[in-house]
N, C-alpha and C positions, 0 to 999 in steps of 0.2 A: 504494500500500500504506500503511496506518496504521500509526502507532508498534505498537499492540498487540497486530497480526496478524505480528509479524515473530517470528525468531527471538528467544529471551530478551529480549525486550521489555521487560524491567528492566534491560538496561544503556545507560549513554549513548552516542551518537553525535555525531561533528560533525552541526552543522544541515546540512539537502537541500534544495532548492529542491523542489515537489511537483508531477503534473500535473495541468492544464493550467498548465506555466511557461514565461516569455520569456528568465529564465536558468537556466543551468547545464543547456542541452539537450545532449543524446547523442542523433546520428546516429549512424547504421549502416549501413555497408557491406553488403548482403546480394550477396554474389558467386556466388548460385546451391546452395544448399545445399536438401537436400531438407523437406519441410512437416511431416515428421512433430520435424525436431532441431530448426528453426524454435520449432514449438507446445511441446518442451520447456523449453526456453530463455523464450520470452515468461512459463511458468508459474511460473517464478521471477524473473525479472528484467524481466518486463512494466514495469515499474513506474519503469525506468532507462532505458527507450526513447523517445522522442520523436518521432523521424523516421525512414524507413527509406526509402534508397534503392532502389531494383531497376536494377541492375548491366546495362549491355549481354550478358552472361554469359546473360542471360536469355528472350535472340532467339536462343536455341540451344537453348529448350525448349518443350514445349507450350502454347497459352496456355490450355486449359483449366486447368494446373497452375501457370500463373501469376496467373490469378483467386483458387484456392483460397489460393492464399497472400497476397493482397492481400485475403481476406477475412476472414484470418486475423489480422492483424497490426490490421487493425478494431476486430475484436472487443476487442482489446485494449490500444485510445485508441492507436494509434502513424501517427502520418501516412505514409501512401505516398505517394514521392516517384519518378520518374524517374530514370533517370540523364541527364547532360548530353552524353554520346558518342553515346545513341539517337539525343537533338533535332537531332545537331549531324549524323546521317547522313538523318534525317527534310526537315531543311531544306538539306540538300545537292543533294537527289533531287528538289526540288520537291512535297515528300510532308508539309509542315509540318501541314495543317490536317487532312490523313484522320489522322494521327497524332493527332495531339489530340484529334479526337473518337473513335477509339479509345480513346485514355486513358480519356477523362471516362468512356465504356460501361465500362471495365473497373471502377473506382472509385479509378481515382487521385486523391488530394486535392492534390499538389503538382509544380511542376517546378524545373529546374536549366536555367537560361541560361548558357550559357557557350560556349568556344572550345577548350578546353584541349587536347582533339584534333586540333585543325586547322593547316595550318601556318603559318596567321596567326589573327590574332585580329579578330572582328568588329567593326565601327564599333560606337562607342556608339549611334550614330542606329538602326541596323541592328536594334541587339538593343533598343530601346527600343519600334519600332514590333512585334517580335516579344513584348517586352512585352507591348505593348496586346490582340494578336491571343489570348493566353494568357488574359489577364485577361476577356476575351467568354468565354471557353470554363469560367469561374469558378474557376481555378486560383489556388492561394496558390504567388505566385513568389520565388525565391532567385537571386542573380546568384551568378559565378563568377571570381575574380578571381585571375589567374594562369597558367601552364601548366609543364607536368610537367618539359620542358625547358627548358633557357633561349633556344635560338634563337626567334626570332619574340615573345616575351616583351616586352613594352610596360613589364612594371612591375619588371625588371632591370635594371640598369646592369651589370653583373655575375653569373657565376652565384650568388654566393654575396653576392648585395648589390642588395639591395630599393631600386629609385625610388618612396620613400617620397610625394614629389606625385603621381606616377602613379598609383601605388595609392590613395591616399587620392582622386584622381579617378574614379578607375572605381569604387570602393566608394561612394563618395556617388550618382555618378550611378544605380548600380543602385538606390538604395535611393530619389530621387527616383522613380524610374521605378517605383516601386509593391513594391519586394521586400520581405519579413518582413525576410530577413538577407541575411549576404553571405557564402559561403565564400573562404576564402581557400586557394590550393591549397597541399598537404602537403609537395611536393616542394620548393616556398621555404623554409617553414619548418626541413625538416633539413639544406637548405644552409647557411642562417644561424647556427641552434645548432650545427649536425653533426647526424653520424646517429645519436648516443647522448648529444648534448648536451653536447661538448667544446666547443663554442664559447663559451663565455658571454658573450664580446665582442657577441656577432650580437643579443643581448638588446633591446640599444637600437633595434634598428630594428623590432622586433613593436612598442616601446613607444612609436615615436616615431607608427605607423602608426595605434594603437589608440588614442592619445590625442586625433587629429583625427577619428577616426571612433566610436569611441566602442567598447567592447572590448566592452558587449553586443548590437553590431549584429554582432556579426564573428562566423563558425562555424570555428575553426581546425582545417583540416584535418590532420593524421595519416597516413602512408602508408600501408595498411594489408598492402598484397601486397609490398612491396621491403625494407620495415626488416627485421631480426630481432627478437625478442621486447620483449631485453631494453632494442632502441633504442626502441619504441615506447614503452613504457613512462619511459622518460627524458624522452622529448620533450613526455608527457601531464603528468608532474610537472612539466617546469619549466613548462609554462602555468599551472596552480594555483599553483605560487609567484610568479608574475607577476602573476595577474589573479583569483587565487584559484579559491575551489573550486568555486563555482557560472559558472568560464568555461565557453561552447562549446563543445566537439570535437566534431568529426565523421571519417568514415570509420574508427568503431571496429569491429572484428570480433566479430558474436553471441558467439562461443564466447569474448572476452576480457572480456566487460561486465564478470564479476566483479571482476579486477583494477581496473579501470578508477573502478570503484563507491570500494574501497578508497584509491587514489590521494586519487581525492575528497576521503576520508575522512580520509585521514591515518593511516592501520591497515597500508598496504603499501610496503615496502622499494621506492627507485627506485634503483639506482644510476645516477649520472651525472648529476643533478638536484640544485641546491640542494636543503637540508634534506629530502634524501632518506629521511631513517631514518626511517620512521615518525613521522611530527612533530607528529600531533594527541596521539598515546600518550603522548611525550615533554615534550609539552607541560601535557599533562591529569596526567602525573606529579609537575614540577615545579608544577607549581599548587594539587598536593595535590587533585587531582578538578575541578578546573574550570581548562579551557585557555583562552590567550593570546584576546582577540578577532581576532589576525590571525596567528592560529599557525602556518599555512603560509608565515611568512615570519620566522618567529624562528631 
């Protein structure tokens, strides 16, 4: 969307990263919602989407109706993406490459490598050579770096305490192995902060991760089905005060883009979140009309 197609297009904004960008992308969670809330949603907030997962949620419905919306989301420059629980039941079953080339006929442009379902986690060697096998079928791949629990967890010492080498090895190695980005799973993250972002201790360890890897190879996930509202929203702000506005997130829910846009923005209340009060407002106030270069952290 253009500055002067948007609402009151004479007033100012914090700056956006625009598409096609390498920062400040929003995934999306699509957990199976019908095509018709889908196409109203993209018609306003097309423009805030980047990537769109399709949810295992979605082997529980027609795939005629899963086309229509994978050709929906098209239309409207947002990559379709896999989820990583399908690959992860596809190559279980010895079903990895009919899968794939399903995909590719459907118009999937992307997939999810990972383990985060299973009760251990894949050799690197493993998913490297599944790598290769992806990239023949001409998919743009993302590794997965993490899992939901902490048993089996490689890049835990701890539930609530990130093996910052570990991670920072499996994040590089995906990203050797050919990945755009590298997700990092949601459910570390709110262990770390908390689930509303009581933690601020846990800070140092995103920051310790993000500095060897680099914060815009990273997709920080979000939980999108277990937080509450107002925890999400905590967790998304303190990434923006961390890494600013144009970080990563992923696993945001269609129906929360708007919030999520504002965060960004600095226009929306987080509680639980450094300089949560609205901070670009507050900033652009004291500035007398022109905010801080790095307001999100004032």
């Amino acid at each position: 969307m253009q500055d002067a197609e948007r609402f009151l297009s004479f007033l100012p904004l914090a700056e956006r990263t625009r598409k096609p960008r390498e920062t400040g992308l929003t995934m999306v969670g699509d957990r199976g919602w019908p095509l018709v809330f889908i196409e109203g949603m993209l018609e306003a907030y097309g423009h805030a989407v980047d990537i769109v997962k399709i949810s295992a949620w979605h082997l529980h419905q027609p795939e005629k109706v899963v086309k229509r919306k994978v050709e929906t989301y098209k239309r409207h420059h947002v990559e379709v993406q896999i989820g990583g629980p399908v690959l992860e039941i596809a190559r279980a079953v010895g079903q990895a490459e009919r899968t794939l080339q399903a995909l590719r006929d459907l118009g999937f442009d992307s997939l999810e490598i990972s383990s985060e379902a299973l009760p251990t986690q894949h050799s690197m060697d493993e998913d490297a050579r599944f790598a290769e096998l992806c990239c023949e079928y001409g998919f743009t791949l993302y590794g997965e770096v993490g899992k939901k629990f902490p048993e089996g967890d490689q890049t835990r010492l701890a539930a609530d305490t990130v093996n910052v080498e570990e991670t920072v090895r499996q994040m590089k190695a995906y990203l050797a192995a050919g990945c755009r980005k590298v997700y990092w799973e949601g459910h570390i993250l709110r262990r770390v902060l908390g689930d509303a972002g009581e933690r601020p201790e846990g800070a140092a360890q995103l920051l310790a991760v993000a500095e060897q890897v680099g914060a815009d190879n990273i997709i920080f996930e979000v939980p999108f089905t277990y937080l509450p509202y107002a925890g999400k929203r905590a967790l998304q702000a303190w990434l923006v005060h961390l890494f600013g506005p144009n970080v990563n997130i992923g696993n945001v829910l269609i129906e929360e883009l708007p919030e999520l846009e504002e965060i960004r923005g600095g226009t929306f209340p987080a509680f639980g979140a450094p300089c949560g009060d609205h901070p670009w407002l507050h900033s652009l106030v004291r500035g007398r009309g022109t905010a801080a270069p790095r307001w999100w952290q004032e």
